[in-house]
N, C-alpha and C positions, 0 to 999 in steps of 0.2 A: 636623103640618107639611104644608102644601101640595106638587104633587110638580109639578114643571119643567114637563110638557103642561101641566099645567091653569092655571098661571102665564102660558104661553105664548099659550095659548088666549084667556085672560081680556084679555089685551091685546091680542091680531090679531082679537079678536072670530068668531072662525071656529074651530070646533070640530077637533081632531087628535086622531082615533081608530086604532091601530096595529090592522092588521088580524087578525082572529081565525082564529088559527094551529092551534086545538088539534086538529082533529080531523087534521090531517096529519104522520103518524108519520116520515116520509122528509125528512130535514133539507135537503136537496139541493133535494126540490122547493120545500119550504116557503120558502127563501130566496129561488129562484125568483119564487113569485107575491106576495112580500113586497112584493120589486123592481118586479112589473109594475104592483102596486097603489100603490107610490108614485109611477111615473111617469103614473099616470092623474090622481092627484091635479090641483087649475089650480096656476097658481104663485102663492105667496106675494106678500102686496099690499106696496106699496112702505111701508116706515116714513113715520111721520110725526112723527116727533120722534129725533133721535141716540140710537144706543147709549149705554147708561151715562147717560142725562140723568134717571133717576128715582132714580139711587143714592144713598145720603145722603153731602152733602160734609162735606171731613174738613177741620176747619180749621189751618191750617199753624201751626206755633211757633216761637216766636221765637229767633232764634239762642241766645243763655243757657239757655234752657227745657230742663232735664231732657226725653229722649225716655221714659223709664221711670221711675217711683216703686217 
């Protein structure tokens, strides 16, 4: 199973790397430079196609139609 980043990624075409946490033992801090590093990041480019316009459509039934078998 592919994971959400790299779905992400593969469609904004620009790589989203969470920044590498481990050597900082002090949770306080780490949240910290989490924070500064994602406000460093540019901003996100604008879509180019609607939310939800690549999900697969569900075709509707007809009023008589069983919803479940």
């Amino acid at each position: 199973m592919i994971g959400v980043q790299a779905i992400r990624a593969r469609i904004l075409n620009y790589p989203i790397k969470p920044m590498n946490t481990k050597g900082i033992k002090d949770k306080v801090e780490r949240k910290k430079l989490k924070r500064a590093a994602r406000k460093k990041q540019p901003p996100k480019p604008k879509r180019t196609d609607p939310r939800g316009s690549h999900k697969p459509k569900v075709k509707k039934k007809g009023p008589g139609a069983p919803t479940r078998r």
